[in-house]
C-alpha positions in Angstrom: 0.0 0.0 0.0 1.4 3.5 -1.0 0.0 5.4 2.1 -0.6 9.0 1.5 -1.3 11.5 4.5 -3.6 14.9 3.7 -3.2 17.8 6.3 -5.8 20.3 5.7 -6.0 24.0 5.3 -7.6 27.7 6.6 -11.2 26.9 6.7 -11.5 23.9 7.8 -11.2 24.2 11.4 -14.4 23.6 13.3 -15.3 24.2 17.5 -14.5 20.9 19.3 -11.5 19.9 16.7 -9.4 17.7 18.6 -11.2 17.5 22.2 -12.1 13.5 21.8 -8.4 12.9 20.5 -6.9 15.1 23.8 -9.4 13.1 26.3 -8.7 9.7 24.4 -5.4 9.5 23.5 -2.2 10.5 25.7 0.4 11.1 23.0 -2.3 13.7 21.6 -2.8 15.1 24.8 0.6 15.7 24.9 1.2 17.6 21.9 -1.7 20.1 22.8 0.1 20.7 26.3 3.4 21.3 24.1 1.5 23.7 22.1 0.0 25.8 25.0 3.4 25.7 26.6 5.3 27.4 23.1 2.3 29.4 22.2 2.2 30.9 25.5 -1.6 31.0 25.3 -4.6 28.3 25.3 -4.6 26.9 21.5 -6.7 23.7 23.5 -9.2 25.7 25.5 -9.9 27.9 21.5 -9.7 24.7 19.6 -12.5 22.7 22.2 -15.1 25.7 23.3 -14.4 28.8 21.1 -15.7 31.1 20.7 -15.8 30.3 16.7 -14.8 34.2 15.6 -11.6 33.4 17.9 -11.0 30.1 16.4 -11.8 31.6 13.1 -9.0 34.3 12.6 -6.0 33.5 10.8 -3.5 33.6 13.5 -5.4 30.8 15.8 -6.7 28.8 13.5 -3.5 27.8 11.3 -1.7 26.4 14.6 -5.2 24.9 15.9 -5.2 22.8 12.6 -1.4 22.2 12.7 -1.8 20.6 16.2 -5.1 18.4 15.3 -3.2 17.2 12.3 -0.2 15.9 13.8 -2.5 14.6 17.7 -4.4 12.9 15.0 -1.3 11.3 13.8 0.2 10.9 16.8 -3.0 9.2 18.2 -2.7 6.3 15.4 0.9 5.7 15.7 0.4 5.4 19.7 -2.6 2.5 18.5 -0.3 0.7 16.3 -2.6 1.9 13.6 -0.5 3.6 10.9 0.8 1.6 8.8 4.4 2.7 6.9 3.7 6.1 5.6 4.9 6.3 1.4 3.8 10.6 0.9 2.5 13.6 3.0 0.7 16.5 1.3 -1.4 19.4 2.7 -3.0 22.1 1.6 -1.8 25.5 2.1 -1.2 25.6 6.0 -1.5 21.9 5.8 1.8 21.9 3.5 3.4 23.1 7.0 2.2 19.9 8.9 2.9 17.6 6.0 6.4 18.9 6.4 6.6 18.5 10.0 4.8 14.5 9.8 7.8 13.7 7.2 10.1 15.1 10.2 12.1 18.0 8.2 11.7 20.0 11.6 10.0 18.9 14.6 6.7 19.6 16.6 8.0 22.9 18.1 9.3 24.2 15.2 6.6 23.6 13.4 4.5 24.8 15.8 6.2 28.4 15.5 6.6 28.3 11.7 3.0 28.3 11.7 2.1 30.6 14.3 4.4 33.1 12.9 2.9 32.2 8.9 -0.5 33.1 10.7 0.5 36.3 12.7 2.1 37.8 9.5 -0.7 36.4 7.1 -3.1 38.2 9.3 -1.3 41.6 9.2 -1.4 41.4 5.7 -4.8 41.4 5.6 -5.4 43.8 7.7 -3.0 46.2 5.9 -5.0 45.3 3.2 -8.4 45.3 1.1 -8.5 41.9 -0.3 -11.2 39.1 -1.1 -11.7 36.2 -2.9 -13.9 34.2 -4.8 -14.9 30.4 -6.0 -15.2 29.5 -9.8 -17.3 26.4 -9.9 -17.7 24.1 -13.2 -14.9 26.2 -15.3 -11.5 25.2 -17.3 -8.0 26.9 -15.6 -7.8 28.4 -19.2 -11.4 30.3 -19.1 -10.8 31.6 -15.4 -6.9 32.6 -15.9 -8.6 34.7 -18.9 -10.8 36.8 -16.4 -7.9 37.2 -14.0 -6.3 38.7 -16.7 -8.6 40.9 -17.6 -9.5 41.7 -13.9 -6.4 41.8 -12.6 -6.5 38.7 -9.9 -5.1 35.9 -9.4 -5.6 32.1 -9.2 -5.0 31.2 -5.7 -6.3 27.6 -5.8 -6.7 25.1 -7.7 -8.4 22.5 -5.4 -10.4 19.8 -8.2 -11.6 19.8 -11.6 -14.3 22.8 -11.6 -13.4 24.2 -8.1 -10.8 27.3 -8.6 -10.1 30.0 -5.9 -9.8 33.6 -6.8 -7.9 36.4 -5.1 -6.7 39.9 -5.1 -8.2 42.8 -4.2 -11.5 43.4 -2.7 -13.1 45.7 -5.4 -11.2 43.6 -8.6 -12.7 40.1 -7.2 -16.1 42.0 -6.8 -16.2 43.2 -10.0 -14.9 39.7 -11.3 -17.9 37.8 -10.0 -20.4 40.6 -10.8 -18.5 40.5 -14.9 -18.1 36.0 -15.0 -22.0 35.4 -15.9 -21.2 37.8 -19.3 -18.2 35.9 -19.5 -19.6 32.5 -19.6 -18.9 31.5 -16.7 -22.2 29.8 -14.7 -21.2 29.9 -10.5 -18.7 32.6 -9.4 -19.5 33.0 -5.0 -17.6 35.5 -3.3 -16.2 33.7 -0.2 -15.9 35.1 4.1 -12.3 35.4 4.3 -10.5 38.2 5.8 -7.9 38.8 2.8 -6.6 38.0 -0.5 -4.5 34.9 0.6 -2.3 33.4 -2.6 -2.0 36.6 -4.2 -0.2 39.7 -4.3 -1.4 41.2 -1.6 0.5 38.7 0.7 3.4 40.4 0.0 4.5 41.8 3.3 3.9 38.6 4.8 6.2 36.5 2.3 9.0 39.1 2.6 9.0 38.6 6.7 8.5 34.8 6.9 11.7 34.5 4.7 13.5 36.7 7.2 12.2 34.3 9.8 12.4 30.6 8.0 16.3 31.7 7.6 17.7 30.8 11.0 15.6 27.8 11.3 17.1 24.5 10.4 15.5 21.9 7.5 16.4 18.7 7.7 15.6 16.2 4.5 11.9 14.5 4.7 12.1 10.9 5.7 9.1 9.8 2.9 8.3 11.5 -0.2 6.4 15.5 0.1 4.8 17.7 -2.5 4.4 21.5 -2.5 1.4 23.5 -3.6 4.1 25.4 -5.7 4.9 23.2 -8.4 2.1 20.4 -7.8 5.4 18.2 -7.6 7.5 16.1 -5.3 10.1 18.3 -3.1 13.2 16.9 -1.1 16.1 19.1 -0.5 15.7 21.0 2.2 16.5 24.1 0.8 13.9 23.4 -2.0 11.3 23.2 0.8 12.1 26.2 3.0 11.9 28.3 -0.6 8.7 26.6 -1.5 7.3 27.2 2.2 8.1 31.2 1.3 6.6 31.5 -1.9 3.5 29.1 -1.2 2.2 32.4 0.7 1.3 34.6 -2.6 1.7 31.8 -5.0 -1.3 29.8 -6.2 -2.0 26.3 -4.7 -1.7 23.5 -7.2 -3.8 21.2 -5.2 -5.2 18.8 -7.7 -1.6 18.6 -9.5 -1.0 17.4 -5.8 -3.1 14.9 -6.0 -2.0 13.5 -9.1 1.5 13.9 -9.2 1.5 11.7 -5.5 -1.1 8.9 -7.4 1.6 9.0 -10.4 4.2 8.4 -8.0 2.9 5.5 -6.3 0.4 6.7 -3.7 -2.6 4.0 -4.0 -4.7 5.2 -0.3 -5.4 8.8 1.0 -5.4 9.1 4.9 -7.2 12.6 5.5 -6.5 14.0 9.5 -8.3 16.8 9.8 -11.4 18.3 10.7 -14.4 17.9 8.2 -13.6 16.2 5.6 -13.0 18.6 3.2 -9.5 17.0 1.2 -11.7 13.9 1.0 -14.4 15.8 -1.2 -11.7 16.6 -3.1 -10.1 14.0 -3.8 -13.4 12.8 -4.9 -14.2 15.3 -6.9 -10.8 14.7 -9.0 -11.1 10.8 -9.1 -14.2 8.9 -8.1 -11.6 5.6 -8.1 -9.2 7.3 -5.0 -9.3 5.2 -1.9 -9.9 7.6 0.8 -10.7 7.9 4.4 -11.2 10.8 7.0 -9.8 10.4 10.7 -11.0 13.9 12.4 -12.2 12.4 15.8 -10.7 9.9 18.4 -13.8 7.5 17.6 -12.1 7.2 13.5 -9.1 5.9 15.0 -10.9 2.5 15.1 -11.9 2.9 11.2 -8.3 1.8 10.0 -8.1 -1.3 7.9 
């Protein structure tokens, strides 16, 4: 079996992630007293009561799904229940704690990285005017066209028919309000707080290099893919560049997907809250064997 492991990404996060996994499971327990102790505030107490706007912003809930990720997979290996990992992949944030379950830094560092992706993804928002917007049912070809002409960008490229835009509040406004004229059936402007993947990240791009430049990457013990290329990354160099531009570069999510099924991958393991990599994956390729662990209670679903 060519065992793959999805970490997901911003939006996913959901009240009550992780609270079954930190009561069940001591290893996960564990990690979410590491966290509180390097975050130097309560990522359990947010992640298991709330309040949902807290959870919600940027800067909690990138280490909240970091954590769950990595409990979840800390949960199965303390049950004997993983079986040898082949691949890791995430999506956006999850990139981070793919990176972290292939062991090219280790729960700490991680754990930083993201909180300090999140603080300066957040500031760029807020320095910012920025939205984005989902293109349902269209070709990369038709919706690059009205970035173009709108002057956006693609941000994500989750499955066939599901493509992210992003830029700047007014442009992705007037994008959605122009698609219908373009062809272009379902364009929904989504709640986020900023044009993530896109330009407007700038600042934050420019200061997480400064930070990911001290900090030590060791080479990943199975194979990894970044969002950047869609491709299989090792050195760690590679990574820590890939890791810097991910944060205004668009997220090649399905080329993921297929480039880890080209490579050998043959099952998807999901850890994360919801679901959402799983609907995916389905969406790409009815065929893909795929399961969702989000809860101490899936543990028992392994085969």
């Amino acid at each position: 079996m060519g065992l793959a492991l999805l970490f997901a990404g911003q939006g996913a996060q959901k009240v009550g992630m992780g609270k079954s996994l930190h009561d069940g499971s001591p290893a996960a327990k564990a990690l979410y007293t590491e966290a509180n102790r390097v975050l130097g505030w309560d990522l359990a107490a947010i992640s298991f009561e709330g309040p949902e706007a807290e959870l919600t912003q940027t800067k909690v809930c990138q280490p909240a799904l970091f954590v769950h990720g990595l409990a979840l997979l800390a949960a199965l290996r303390e049950q004997g229940k993983l079986p040898e990992v082949k691949f890791a992949l995430g999506l956006s944030l999850g990139e981070v704690t793919a990176y972290a379950a292939a062991g090219v830094f280790d729960f700490a560092t991680g754990l930083k990285i993201v909180a300090e992706r999140g603080r300066l993804m957040q500031l760029a928002c807020e320095q910012t005017s920025g939205g984005m917007a989902a293109i349902i049912g269209e070709e990369r070809a038709k919706v690059t066209e009205l970035c173009l002409e709108f002057d956006i960008e693609a941000a994500n490229f989750n499955a066939p028919g599901q493509i992210i835009i992003s830029g700047e509040k007014s442009k992705v406004e007037a994008a959605v309000a122009a698609a219908k004229e373009r062809g272009i059936k379902k364009a929904i402007t989504l709640n986020v707080a900023g044009a993530y993947h896109s330009r407007l990240m700038e600042p934050a791009r420019s200061a997480f290099a400064a930070y990911l430049e001290t900090i030590p990457f060791a080479a990943p013990k199975f194979t990894v893919l970044t969002n950047t290329t869609g491709q299989v990354v090792s050195d760690p160099a590679a990574i820590k560049a890939a890791l810097v531009k991910q944060v205004v570069s668009s997220v090649l999510w399905e080329d993921c997907m297929r480039a880890s099924v080209t490579a050998g991958a043959t099952e998807f393991w999901e850890l994360g809250p919801g679901g959402v990599l799983a609907g995916l994956a389905r969406r790409t390729d009815k065929a893909w064997n795929v399961k969702t662990f989000s809860e101490y209670a899936d543990l028992s679903a392994t085969s």
